[in-house]
Backbone as numpy.savetxt, mean C-alpha at the origin, in Angstrom:
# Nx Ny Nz CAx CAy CAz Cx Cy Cz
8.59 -11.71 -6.86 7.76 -10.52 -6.86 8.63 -9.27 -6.86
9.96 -8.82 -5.88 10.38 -8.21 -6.10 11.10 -7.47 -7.33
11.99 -8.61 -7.81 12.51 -8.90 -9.00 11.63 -8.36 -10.23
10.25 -8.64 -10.35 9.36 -8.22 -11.04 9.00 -6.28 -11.03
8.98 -6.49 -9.42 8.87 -4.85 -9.90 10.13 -3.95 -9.50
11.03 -4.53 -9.34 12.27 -3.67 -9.78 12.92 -3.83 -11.64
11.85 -4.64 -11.94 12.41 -4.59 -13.45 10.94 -3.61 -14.13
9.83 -3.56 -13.55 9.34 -2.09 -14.27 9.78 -0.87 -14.13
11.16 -0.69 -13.14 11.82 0.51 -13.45 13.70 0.08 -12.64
13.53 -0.41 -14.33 15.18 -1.37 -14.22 16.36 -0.03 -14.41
16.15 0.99 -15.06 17.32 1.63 -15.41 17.27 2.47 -13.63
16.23 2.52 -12.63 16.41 2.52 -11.41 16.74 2.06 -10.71
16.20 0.96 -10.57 16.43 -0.51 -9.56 17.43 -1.47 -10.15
17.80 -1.30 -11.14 18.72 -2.37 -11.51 19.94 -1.73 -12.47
19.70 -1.73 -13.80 21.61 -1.02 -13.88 21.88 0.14 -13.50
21.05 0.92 -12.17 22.17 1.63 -11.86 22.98 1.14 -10.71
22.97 -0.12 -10.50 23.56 -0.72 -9.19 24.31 -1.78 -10.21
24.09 -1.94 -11.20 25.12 -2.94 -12.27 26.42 -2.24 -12.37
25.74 -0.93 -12.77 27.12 -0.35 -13.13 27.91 0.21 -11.81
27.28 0.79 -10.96 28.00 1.65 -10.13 28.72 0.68 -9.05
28.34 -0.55 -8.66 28.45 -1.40 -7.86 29.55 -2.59 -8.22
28.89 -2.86 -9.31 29.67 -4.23 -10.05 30.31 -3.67 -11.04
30.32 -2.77 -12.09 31.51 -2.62 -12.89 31.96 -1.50 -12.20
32.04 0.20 -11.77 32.60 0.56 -10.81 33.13 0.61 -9.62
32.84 -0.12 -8.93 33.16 -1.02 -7.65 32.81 0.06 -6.58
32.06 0.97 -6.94 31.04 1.91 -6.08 30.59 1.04 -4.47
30.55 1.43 -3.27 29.51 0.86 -1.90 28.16 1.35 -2.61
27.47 0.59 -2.37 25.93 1.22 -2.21 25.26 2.49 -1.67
24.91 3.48 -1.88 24.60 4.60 -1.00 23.73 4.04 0.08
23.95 4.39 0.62 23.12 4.20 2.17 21.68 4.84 2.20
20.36 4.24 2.05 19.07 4.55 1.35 18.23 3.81 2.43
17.75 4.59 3.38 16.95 4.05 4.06 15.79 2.99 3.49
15.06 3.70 2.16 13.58 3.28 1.67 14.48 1.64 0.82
15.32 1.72 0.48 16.19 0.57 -0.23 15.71 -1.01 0.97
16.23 -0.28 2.12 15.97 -1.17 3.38 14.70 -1.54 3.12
13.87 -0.77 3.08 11.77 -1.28 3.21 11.95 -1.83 2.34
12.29 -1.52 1.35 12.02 -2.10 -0.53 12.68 -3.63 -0.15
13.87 -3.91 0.20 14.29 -5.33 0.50 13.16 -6.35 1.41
12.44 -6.21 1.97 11.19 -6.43 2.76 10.56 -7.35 1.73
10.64 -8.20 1.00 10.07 -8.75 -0.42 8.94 -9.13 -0.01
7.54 -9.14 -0.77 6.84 -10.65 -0.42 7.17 -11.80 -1.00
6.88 -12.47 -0.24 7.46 -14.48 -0.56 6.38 -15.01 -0.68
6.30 -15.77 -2.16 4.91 -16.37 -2.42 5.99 -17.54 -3.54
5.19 -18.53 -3.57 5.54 -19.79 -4.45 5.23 -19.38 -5.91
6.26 -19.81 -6.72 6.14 -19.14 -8.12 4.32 -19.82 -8.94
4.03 -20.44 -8.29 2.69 -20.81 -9.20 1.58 -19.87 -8.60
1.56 -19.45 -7.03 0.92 -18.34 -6.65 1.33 -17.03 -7.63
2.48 -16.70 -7.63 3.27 -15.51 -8.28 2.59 -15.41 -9.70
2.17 -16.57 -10.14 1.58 -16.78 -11.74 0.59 -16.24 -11.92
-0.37 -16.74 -10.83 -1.85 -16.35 -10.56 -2.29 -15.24 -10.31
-1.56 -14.59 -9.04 -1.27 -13.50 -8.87 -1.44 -12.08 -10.04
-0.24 -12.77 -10.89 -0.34 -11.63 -12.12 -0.63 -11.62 -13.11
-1.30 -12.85 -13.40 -2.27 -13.08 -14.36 -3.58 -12.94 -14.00
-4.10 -12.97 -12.52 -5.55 -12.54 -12.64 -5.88 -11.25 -12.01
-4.78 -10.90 -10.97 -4.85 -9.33 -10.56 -4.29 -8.07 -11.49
-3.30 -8.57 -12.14 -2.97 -7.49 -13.73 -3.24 -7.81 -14.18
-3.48 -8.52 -14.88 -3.64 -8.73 -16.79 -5.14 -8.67 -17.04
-5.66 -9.52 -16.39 -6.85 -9.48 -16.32 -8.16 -8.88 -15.57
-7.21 -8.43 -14.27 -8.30 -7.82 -13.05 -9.45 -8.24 -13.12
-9.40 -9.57 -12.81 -10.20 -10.15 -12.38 -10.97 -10.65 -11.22
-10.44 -10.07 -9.89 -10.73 -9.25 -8.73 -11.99 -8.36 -8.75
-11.77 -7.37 -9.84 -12.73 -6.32 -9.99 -13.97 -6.90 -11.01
-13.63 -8.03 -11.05 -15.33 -8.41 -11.99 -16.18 -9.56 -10.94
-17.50 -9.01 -10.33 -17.79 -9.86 -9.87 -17.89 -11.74 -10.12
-17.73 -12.22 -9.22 -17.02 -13.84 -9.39 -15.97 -14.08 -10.40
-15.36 -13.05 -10.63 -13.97 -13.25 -11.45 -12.92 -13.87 -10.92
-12.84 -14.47 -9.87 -12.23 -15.17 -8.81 -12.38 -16.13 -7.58
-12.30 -17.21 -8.20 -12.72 -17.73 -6.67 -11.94 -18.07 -6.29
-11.66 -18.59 -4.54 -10.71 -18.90 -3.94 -11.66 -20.38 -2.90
-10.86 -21.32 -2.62 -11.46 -22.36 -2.20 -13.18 -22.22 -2.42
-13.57 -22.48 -3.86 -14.73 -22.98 -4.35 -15.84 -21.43 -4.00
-14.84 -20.27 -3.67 -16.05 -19.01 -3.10 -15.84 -18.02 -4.21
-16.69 -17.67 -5.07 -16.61 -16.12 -5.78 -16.41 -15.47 -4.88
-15.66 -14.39 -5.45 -15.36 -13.33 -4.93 -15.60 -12.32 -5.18
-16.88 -11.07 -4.71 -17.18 -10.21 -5.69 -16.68 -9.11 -4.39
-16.23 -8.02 -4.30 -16.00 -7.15 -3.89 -17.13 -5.74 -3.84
-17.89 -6.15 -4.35 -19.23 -4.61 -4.18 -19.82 -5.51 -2.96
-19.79 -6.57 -2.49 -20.10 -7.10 -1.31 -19.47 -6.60 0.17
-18.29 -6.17 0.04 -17.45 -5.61 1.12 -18.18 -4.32 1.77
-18.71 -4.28 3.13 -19.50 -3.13 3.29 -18.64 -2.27 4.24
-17.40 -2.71 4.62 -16.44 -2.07 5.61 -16.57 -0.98 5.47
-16.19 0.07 5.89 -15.62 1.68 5.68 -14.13 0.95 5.09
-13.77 1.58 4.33 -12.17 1.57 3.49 -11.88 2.65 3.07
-10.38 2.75 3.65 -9.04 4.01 3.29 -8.53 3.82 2.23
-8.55 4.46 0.93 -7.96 3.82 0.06 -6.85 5.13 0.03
-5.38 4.82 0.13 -4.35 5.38 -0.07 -3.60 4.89 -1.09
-3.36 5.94 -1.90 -2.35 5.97 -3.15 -1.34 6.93 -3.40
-0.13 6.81 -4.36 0.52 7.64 -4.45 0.68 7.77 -5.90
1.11 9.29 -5.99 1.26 9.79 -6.98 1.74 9.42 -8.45
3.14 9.25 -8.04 4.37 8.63 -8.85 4.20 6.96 -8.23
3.74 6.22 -7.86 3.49 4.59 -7.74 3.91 4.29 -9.54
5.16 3.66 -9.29 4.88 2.51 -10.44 4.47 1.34 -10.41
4.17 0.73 -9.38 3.79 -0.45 -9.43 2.52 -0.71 -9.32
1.48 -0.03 -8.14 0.09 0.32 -8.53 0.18 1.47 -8.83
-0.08 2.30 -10.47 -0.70 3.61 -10.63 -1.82 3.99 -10.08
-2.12 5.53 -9.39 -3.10 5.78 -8.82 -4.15 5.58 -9.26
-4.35 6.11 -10.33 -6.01 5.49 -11.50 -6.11 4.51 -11.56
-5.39 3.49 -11.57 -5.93 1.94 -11.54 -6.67 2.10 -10.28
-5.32 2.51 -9.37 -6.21 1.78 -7.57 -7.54 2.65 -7.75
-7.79 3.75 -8.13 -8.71 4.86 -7.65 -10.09 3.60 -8.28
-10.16 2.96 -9.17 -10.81 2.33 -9.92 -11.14 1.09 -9.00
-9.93 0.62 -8.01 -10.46 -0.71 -7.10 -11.47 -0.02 -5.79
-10.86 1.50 -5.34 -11.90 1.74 -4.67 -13.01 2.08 -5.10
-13.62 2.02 -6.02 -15.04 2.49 -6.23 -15.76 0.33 -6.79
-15.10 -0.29 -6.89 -15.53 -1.61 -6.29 -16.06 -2.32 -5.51
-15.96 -1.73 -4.22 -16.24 -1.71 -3.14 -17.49 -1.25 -2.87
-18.09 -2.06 -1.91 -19.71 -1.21 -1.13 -19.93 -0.58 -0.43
-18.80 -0.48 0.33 -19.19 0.00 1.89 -19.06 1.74 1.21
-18.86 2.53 2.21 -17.95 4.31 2.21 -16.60 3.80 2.05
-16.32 4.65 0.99 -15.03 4.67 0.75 -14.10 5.90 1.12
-12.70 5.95 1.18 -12.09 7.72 1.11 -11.07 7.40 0.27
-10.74 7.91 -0.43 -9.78 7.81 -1.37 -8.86 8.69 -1.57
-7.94 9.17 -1.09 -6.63 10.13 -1.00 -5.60 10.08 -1.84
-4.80 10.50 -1.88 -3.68 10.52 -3.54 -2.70 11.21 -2.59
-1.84 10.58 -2.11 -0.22 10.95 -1.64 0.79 11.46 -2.55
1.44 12.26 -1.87 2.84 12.77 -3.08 4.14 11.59 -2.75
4.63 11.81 -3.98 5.57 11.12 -3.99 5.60 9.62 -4.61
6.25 8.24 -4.30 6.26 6.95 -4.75 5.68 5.95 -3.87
5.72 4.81 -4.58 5.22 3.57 -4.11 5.65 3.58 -2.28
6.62 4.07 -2.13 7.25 3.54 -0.76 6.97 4.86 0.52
7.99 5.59 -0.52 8.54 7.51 0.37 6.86 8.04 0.57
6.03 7.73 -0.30 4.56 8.56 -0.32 3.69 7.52 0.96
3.88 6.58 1.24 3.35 5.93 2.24 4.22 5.88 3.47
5.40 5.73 3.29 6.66 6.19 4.58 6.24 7.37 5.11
5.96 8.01 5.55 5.69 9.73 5.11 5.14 10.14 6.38
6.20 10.08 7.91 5.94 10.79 9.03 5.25 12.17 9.40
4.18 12.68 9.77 4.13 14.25 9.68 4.90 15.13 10.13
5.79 14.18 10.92 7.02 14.93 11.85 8.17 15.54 10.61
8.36 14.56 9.15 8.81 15.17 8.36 8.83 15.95 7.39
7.44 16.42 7.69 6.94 17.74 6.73 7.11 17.87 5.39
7.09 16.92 5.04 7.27 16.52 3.15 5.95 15.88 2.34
6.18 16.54 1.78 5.30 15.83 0.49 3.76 16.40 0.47
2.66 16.22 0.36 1.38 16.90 0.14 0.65 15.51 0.08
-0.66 15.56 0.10 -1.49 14.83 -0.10 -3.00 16.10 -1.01
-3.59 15.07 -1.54 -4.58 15.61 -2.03 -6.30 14.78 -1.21
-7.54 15.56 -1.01 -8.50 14.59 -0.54 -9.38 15.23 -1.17
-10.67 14.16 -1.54 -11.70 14.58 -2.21 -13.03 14.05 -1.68
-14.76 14.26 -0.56 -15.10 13.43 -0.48 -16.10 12.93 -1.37
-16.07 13.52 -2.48 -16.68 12.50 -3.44 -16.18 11.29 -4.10
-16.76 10.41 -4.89 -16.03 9.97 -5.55 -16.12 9.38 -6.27
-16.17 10.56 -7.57 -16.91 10.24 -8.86 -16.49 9.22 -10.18
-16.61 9.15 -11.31 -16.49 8.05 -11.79 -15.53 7.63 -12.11
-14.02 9.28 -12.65 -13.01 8.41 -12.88 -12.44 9.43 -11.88
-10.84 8.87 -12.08 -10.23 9.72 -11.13 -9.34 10.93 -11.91
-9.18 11.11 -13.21 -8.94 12.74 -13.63 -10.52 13.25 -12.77
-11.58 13.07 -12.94 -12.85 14.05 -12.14 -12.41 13.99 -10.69
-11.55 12.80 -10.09 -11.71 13.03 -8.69 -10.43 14.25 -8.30
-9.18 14.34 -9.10 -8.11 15.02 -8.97 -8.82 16.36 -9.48
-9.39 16.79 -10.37 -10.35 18.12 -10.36 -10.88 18.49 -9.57
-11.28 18.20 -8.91 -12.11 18.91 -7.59 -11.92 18.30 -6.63
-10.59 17.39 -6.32 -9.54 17.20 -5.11 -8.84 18.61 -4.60
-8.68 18.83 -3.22 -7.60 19.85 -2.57 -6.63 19.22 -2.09
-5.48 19.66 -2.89 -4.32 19.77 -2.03 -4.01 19.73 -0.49
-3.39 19.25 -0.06 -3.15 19.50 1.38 -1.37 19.24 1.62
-0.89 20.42 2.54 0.52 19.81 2.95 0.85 19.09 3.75
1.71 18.57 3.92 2.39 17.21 4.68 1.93 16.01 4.80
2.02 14.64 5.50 1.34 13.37 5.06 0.02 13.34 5.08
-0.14 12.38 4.85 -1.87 12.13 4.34 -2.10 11.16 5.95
-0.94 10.75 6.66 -1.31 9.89 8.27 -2.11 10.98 8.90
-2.47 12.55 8.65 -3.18 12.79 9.54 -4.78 12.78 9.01
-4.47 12.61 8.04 -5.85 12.37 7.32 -6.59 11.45 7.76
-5.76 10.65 7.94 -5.97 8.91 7.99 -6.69 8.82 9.70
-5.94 9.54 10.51 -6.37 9.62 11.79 -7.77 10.14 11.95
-7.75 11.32 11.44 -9.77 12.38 11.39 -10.24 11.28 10.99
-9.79 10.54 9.87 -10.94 9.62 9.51 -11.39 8.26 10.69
-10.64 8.00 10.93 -10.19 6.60 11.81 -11.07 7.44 13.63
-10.63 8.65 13.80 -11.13 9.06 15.02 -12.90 9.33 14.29
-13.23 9.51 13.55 -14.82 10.21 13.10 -15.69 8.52 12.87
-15.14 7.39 12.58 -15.17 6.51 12.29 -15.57 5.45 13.94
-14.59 6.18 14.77 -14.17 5.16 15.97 -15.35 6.11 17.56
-15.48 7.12 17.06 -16.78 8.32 17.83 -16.03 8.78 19.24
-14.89 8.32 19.22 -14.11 8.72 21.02 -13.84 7.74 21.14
-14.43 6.11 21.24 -14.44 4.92 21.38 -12.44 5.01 21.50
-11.42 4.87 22.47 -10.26 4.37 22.30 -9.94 3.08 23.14
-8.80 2.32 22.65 -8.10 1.58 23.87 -7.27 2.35 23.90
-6.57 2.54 25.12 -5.45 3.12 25.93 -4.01 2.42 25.80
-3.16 2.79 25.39 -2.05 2.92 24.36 -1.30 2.25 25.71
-0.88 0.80 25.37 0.13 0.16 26.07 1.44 0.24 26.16
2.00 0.27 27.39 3.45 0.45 27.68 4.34 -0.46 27.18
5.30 -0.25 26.03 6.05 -1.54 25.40 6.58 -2.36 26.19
7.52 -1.27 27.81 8.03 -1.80 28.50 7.69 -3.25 29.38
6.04 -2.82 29.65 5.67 -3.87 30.65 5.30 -5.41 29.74
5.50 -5.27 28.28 4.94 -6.22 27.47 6.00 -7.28 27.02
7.67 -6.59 27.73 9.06 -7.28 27.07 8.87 -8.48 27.96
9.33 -9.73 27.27 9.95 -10.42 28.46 11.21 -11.72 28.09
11.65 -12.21 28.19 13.04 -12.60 28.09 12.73 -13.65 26.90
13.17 -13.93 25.75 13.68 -14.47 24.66 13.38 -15.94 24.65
12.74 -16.04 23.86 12.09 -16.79 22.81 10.72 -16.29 22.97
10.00 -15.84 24.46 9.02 -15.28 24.44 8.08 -16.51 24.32
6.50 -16.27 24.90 5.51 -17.37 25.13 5.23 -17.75 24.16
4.98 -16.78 22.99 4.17 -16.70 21.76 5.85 -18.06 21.08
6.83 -18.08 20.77 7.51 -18.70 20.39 7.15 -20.32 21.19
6.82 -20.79 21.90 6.28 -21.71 22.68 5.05 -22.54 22.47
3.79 -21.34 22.30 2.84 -22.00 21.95 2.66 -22.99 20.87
1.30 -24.22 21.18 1.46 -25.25 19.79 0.16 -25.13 19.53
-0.03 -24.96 18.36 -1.66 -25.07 17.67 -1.73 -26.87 18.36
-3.13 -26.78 18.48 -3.82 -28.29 18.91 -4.05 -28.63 17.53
């Protein structure tokens, strides 16, 4: 999977680390988001098949019973959740108009936001680091050039967005934010112990 989408933007992800690395004998720059990006998902190459033959090529996800999974269609206008749909700008790997297109699939309320920046840095995106913009719109009309028309801009991440929504969503309702400290406890830990029956 990785491999796959570092080769939709190979003269990025790939010869410029051919050349600078292996025929210049360049170190690697030191790239925090490089670190996340190494994070791969691991799936068996016949999943990997399926995968991108029925979620790209075909999006077949987005057609009701275009998918089943152990003997169940899968139609997605069935989903009545509230859903965040976050995207970014520059994403090469999901473009925003595609995704903008999976959230309106869906049944439940949707919100649909458009982050600045890429696949990674536009979702990385602390408010503490005051970068990048987000855009929000709460309509959300049929395509998404109409939703970026009468979207506003907004500066810095879209996590605080995410919060108004999540607090307007949750009515005051909180749990009370646990102390990491009292939760450590000495190595291998219980959870390493336990046996499914």
């Amino acid at each position: 999977m990785a491999s796959t989408f570092n080769l939709m933007r190979g003269n990025d992800l790939v010869w410029s680390f051919v050349v600078n690395n292996y025929l210049l004998g360049k170190d690697p720059f030191p790239f925090d988001l490089l670190y996340w990006n190494a994070d791969s998902t691991r799936m068996p190459a016949r999943m990997h098949s399926f995968y991108l033959r029925n979620m790209y090529l075909k999006n077949a996800l987005g057609v009701p019973g275009g998918i089943s999974l152990a003997g169940v269609p899968i139609d997605l206008s069935r989903v009545k959740v509230p859903s965040y749909f976050i995207s970014t700008v520059e994403d090469h790997i999901a473009p925003w108009k595609t995704t903008y297109k999976g959230a309106r699939y869906l049944g439940g309320p949707v919100r649909f936001v458009l982050g600045g920046s890429g696949h990674i840095a536009g979702i990385v995106n602390p408010p503490a680091a005051k970068k990048y913009h987000y855009w929000t719109n709460d309509a959300l009309p049929e395509t998404a050039d109409q939703w970026l028309a009468s979207a506003t801009q907004q500066p810095g991440s879209w996590w605080a967005d995410w919060q108004r929504w999540l607090d307007q969503l949750n009515a005051g309702d909180k749990v009370p934010a646990r102390i990491p400290a009292n939760a450590i406890e000495e190595a291998p830990g219980r959870y390493a112990m336990m046996r499914l029956k």
